[in-house]
N, C-alpha and C positions, 0 to 999 in steps of 0.2 A: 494520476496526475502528481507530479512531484511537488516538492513542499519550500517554499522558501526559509532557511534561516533564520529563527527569532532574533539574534542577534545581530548579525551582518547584513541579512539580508539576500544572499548569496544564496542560487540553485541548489539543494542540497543533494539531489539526484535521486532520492527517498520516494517509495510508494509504499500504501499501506500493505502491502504482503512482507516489504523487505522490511518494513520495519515492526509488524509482527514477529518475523524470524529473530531479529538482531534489535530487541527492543531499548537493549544499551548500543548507543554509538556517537559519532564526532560528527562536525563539521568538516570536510575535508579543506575550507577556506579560513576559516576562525578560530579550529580545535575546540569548540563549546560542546562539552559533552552533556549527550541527552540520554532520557531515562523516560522510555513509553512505554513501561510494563503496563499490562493491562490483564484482566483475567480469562479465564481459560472462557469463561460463558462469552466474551466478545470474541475473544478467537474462533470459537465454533463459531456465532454468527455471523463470521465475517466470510468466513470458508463456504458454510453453506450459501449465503447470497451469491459467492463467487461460482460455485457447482450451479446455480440455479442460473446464472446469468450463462454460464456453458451450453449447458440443456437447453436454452432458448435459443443462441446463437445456429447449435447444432440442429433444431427442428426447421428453422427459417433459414439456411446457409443459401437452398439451393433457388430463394425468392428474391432475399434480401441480401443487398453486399453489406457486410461487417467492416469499421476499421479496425 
């Protein structure tokens, strides 16, 4: 789910993967630059929930429709 804006308020088009990757970046409406470093122990966590949520997708695909 993308993230609004602390400033403006405005779609920032931001998920949490892309902004693991590129934890410095801007508003592309405001120019408010952010800074969501985080440490490496949340990166893993955040990765492995995402593999774990794959793995389940993958076991139910042929039961369950996924969006």
């Amino acid at each position: 789910m993308a993230m609004p804006c602390p400033m403006c308020k405005n779609q920032l088009g931001f998920n949490l993967e892309f902004i693991l990757k590129n934890p410095k970046s801007k508003c592309p409406h405001c120019n408010t630059v952010f800074n969501f470093s985080v440490s490496e122990d949340v990166k893993s966590s955040f990765y492995s929930a995402i593999q774990e949520i794959k793995e389940i997708k993958k076991k139910y695909e042929k039961m369950v429709k996924f969006n």
